[in-house]
MARFIMI-839956 format. One record per residue (C-alpha): residue number from 1; residue in one letter; x, y, z. Coordinates in nm, 2 decimals. Layout:
{seq=NUM&type=A&east=X&north=Y&up=Z}
...
//
This chain:
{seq=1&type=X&east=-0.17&north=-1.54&up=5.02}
{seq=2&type=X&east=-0.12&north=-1.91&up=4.93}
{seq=3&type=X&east=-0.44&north=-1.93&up=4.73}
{seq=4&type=X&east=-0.35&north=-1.59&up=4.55}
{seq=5&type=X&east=-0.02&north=-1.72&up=4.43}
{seq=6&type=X&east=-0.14&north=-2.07&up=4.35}
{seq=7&type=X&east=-0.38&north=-1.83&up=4.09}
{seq=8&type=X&east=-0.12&north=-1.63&up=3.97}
{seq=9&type=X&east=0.11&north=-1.92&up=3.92}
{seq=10&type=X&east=-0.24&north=-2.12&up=3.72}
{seq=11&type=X&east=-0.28&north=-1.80&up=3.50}
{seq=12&type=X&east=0.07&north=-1.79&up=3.41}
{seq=13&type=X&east=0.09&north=-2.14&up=3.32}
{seq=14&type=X&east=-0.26&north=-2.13&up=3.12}
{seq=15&type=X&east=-0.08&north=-1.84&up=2.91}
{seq=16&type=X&east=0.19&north=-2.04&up=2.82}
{seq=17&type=X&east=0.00&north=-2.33&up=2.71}
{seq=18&type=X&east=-0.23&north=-2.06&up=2.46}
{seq=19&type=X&east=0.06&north=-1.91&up=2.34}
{seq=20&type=X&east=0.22&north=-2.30&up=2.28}
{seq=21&type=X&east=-0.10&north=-2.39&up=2.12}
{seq=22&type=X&east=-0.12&north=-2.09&up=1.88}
{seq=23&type=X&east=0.19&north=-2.09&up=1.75}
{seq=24&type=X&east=0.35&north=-1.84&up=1.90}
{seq=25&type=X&east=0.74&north=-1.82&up=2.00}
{seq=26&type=X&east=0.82&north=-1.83&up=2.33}
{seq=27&type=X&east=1.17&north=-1.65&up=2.34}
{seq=28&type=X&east=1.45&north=-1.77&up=2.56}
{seq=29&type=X&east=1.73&north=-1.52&up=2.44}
{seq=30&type=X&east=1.67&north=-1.59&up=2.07}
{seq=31&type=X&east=1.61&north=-1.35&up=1.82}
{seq=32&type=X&east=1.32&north=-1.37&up=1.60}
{seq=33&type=X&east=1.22&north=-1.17&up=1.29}
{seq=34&type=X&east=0.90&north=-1.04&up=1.20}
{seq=35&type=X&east=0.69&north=-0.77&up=1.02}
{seq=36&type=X&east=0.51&north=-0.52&up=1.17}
{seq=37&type=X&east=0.14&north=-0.59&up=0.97}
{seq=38&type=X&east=-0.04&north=-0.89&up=1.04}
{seq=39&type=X&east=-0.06&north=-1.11&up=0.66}
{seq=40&type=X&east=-0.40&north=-1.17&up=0.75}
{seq=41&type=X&east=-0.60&north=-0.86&up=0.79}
{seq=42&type=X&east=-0.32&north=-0.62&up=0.58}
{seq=43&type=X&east=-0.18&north=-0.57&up=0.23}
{seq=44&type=X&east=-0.07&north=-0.29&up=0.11}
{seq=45&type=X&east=-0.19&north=-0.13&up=-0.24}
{seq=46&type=X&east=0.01&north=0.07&up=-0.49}
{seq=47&type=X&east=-0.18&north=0.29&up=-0.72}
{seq=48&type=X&east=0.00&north=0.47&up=-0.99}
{seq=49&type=X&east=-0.33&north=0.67&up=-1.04}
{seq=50&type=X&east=-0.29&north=0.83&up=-0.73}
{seq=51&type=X&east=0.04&north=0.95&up=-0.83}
{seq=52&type=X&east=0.00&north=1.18&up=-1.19}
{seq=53&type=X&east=0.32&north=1.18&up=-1.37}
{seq=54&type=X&east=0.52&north=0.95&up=-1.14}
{seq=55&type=X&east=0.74&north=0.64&up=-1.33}
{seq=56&type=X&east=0.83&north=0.51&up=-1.00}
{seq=57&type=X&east=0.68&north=0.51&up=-0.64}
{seq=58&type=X&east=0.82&north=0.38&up=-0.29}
{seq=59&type=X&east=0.67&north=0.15&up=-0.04}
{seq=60&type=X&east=0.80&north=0.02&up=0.31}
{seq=61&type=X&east=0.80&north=-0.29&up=0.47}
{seq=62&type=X&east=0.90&north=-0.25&up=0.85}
{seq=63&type=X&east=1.01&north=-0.56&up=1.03}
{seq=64&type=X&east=1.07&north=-0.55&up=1.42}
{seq=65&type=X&east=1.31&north=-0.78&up=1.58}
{seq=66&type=X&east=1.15&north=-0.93&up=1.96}
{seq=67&type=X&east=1.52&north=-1.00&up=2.08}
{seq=68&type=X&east=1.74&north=-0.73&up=2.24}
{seq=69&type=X&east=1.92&north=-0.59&up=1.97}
{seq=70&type=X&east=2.26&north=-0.67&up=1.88}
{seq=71&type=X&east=2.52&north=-0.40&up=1.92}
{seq=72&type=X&east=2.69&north=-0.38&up=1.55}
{seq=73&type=X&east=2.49&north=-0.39&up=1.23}
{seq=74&type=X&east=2.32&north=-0.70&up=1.20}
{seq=75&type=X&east=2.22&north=-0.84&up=0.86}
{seq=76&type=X&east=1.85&north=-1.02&up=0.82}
{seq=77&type=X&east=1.72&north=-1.22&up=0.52}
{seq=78&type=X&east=1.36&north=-1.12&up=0.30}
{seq=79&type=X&east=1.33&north=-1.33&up=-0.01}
{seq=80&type=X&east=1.05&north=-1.33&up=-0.24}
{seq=81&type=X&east=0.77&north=-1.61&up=-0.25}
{seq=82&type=X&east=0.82&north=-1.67&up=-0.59}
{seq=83&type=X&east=0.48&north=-1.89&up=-0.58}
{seq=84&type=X&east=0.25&north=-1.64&up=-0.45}
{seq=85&type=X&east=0.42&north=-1.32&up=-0.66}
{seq=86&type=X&east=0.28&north=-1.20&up=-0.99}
{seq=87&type=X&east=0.52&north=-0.94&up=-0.99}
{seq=88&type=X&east=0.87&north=-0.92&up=-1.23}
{seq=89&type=X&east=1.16&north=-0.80&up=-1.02}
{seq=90&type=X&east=1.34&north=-0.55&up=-1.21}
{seq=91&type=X&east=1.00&north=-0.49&up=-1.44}
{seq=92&type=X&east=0.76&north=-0.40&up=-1.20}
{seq=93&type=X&east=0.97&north=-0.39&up=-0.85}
{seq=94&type=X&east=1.31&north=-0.37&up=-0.73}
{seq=95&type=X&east=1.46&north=-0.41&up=-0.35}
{seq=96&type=X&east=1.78&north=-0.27&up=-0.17}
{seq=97&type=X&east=2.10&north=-0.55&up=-0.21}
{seq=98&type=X&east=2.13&north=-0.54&up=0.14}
{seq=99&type=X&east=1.89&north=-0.54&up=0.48}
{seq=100&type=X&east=2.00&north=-0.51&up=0.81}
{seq=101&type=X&east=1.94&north=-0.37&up=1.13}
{seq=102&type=X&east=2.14&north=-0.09&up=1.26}
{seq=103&type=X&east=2.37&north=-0.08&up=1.58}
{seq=104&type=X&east=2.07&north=-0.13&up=1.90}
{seq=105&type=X&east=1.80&north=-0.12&up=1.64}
{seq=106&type=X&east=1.51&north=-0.32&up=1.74}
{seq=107&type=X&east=1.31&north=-0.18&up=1.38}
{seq=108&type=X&east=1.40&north=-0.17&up=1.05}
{seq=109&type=X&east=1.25&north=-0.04&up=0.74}
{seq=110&type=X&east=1.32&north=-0.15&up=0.37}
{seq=111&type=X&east=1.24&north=0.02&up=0.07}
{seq=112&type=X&east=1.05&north=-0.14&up=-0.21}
{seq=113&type=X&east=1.02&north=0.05&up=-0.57}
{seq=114&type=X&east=0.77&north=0.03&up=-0.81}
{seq=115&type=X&east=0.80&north=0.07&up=-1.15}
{seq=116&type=X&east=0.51&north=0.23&up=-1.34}
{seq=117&type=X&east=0.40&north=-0.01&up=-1.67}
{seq=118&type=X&east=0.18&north=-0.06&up=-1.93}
{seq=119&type=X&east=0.04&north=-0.39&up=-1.81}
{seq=120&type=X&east=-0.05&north=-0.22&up=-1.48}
{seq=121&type=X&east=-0.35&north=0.01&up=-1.67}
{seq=122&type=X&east=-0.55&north=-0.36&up=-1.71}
{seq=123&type=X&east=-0.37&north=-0.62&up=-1.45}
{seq=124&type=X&east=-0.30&north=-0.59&up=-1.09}
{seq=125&type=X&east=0.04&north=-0.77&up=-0.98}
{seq=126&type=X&east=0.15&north=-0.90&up=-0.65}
{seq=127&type=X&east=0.46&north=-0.86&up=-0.49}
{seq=128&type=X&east=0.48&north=-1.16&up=-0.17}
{seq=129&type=X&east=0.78&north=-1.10&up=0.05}
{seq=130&type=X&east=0.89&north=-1.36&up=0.36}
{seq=131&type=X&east=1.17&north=-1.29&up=0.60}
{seq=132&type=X&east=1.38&north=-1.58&up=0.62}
{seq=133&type=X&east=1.58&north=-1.74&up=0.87}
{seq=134&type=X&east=1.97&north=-1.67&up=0.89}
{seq=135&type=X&east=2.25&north=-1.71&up=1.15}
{seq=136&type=X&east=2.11&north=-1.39&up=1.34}
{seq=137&type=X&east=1.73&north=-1.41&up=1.34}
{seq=138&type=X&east=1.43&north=-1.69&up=1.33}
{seq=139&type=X&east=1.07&north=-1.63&up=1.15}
{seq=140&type=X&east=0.86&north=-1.51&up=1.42}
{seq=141&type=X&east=0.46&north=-1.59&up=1.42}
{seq=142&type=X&east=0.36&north=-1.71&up=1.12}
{seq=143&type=X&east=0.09&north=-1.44&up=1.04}
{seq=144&type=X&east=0.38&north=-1.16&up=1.06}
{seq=145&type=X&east=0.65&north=-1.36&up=0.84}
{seq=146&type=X&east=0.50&north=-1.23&up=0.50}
{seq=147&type=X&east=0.40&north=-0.91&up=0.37}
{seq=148&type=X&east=0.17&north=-0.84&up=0.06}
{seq=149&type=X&east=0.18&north=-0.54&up=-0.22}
{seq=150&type=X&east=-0.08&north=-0.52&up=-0.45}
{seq=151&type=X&east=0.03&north=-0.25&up=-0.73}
{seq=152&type=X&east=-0.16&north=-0.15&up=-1.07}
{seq=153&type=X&east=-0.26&north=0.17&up=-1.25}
{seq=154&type=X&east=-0.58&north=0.04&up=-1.33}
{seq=155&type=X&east=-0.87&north=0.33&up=-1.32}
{seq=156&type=X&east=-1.21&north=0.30&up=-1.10}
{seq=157&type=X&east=-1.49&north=0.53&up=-0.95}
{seq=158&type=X&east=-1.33&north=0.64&up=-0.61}
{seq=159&type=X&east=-1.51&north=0.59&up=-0.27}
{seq=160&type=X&east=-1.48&north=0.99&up=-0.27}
{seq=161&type=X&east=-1.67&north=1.05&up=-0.57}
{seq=162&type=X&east=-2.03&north=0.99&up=-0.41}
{seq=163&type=X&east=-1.92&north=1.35&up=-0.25}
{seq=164&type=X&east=-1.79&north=1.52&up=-0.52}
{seq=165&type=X&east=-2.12&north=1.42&up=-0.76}
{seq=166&type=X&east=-2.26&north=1.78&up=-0.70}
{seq=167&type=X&east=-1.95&north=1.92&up=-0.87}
{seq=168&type=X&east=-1.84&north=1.71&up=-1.09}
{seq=169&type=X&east=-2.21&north=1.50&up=-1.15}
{seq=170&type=X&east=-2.18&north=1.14&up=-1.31}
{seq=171&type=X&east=-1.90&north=0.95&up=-1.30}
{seq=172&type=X&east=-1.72&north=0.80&up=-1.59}
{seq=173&type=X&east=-1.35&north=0.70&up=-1.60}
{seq=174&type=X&east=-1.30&north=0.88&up=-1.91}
{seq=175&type=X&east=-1.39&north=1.17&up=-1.72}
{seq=176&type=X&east=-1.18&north=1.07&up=-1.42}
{seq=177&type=X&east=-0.89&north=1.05&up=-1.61}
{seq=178&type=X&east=-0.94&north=1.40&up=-1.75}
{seq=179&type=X&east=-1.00&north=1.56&up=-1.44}
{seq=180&type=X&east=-0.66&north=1.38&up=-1.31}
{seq=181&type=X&east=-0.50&north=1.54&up=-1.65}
{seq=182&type=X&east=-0.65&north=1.91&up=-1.61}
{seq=183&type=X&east=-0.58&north=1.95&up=-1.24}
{seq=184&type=X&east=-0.24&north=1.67&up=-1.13}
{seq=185&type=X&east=-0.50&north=1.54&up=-0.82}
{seq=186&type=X&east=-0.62&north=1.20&up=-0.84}
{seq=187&type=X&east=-0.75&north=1.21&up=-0.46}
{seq=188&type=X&east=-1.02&north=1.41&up=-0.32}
{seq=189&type=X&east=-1.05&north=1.25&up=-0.01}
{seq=190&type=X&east=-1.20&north=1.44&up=0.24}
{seq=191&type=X&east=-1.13&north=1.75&up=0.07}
{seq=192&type=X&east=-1.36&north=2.05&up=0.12}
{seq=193&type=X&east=-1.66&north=2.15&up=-0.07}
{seq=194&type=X&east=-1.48&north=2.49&up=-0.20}
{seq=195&type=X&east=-1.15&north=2.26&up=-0.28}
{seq=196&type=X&east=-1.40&north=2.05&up=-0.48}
{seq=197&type=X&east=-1.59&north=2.31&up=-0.64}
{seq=198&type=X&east=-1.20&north=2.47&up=-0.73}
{seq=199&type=X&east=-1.12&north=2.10&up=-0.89}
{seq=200&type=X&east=-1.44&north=2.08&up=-1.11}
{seq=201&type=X&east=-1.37&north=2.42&up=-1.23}
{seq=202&type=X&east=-1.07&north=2.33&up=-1.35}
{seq=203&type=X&east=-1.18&north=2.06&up=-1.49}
{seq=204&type=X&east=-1.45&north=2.25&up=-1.64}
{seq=205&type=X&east=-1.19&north=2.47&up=-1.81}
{seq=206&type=X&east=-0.96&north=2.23&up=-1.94}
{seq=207&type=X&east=-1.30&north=2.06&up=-2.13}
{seq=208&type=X&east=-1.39&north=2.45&up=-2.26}
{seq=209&type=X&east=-1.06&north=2.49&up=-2.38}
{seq=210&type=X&east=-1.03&north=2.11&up=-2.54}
{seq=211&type=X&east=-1.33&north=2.22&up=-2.74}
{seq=212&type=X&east=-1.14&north=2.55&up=-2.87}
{seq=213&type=X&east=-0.87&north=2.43&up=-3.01}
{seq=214&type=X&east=-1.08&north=2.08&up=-3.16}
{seq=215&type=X&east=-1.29&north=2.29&up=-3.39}
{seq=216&type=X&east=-1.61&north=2.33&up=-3.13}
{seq=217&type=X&east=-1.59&north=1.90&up=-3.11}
{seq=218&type=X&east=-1.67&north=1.83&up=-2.72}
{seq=219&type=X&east=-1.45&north=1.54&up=-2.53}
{seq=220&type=X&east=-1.68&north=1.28&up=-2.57}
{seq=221&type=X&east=-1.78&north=0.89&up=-2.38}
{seq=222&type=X&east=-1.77&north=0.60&up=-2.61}
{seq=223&type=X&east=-2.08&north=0.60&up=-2.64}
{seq=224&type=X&east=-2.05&north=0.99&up=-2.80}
{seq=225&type=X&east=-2.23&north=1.19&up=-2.49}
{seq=226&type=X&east=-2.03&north=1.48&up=-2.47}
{seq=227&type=X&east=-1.80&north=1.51&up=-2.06}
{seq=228&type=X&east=-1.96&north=1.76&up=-1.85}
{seq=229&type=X&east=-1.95&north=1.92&up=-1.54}
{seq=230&type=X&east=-2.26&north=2.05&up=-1.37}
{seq=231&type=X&east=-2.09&north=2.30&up=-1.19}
{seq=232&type=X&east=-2.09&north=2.66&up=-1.25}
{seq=233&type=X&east=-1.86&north=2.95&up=-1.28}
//
């Protein structure tokens, strides 16, 4: 029995010296702050393209506290790293005026908007955002203080398309973008064959009918081949 808790008690203390050496709080009735995605492994993207029509999109950050909660509404801090953000708040992004945690809460979840721009169809921006210390809350482990959003309406061949090629054959972005304009759907991820086939069709039409009413002149690439679909129907 001695040995066992001379083990236990080695174990314990080996544990608190990793979690010393890596950095990582050791809480003794302090609250600390931190979001819920770790910095290094997560970032989350923003694609207007996705999103047909929209001006304006919302994203989240969540941020957890590790203490036990406090029993009225308790204010926390995020500010912007104004050193890692390409962003323009007010342009391209805008946050709520105030963040806090309700009554008990031990999660909280702040809404970021985006603003859809011109600048977006050729740049990507960054939006960097760091909670901050204040009278309730410290920064907890470093990797979870920040949190990254990468926004832009910039056009490129999906990761779907490879499975859509049958229906809707090679990709351009010309026809990409037409195809988001003739049917409001920008993502065809894992959709089925008959939703795809239903997509290119539509597509299909909206090119027929672009051709009608442009005195028999196709929708044509740059390079003047005329869009297609190699689907049937």
């Amino acid at each position: 029995m001695k040995k066992e808790i001379i083990t236990l008690l080695a174990a314990a203390l080996l544990g608190l010296s990793s979690c010393q050496e890596a950095g990582i709080p050791l809480y003794s009735g302090e609250n600390y702050i931190q979001v819920v995605k770790n910095l290094t492994v997560d970032s989350t993207t923003v694609a207007f393209l996705l999103a047909p029509g929209a001006t304006e999109l919302d994203s989240f950050l969540i941020v957890k506290t590790t203490g036990s909660g406090y029993p009225g509404e308790t204010p926390y801090e995020i500010s912007i790293d104004r050193q890692l953000t390409t962003a323009v708040e007010g342009t391209h992004f805008k946050l709520p005026t105030t963040t806090a945690f309700k009554p008990g809460a031990m999660r909280d979840t702040l809404p970021v908007t985006f603003y859809r721009t011109p600048d977006m169809k050729t740049r990507s921006f960054r939006l960097v955002l760091r909670v901050e210390e204040n009278e309730a809350f410290k920064p907890g482990q470093l990797q979870y203080r920040h949190k990254v959003f990468v926004m832009h309406d910039k056009i490129a061949r999906p990761d779907w398309w490879t499975a859509a090629t049958t229906y809707l054959g090679v990709y351009s972005d010309l026809k990409y973008q037409t195809l988001i304009d003739a049917t409001g759907v920008a993502d065809l991820t894992g959709a089925s064959p008959s939703e795809m086939r239903v997509r290119a069709l539509q597509l299909k039409y909206w090119l027929e009918e672009y051709k009608a009413t442009h005195d028999g002149r196709p929708l044509t690439e740059e390079n003047g081949d005329e869009v297609t679909v190699p689907i049937n129907g």
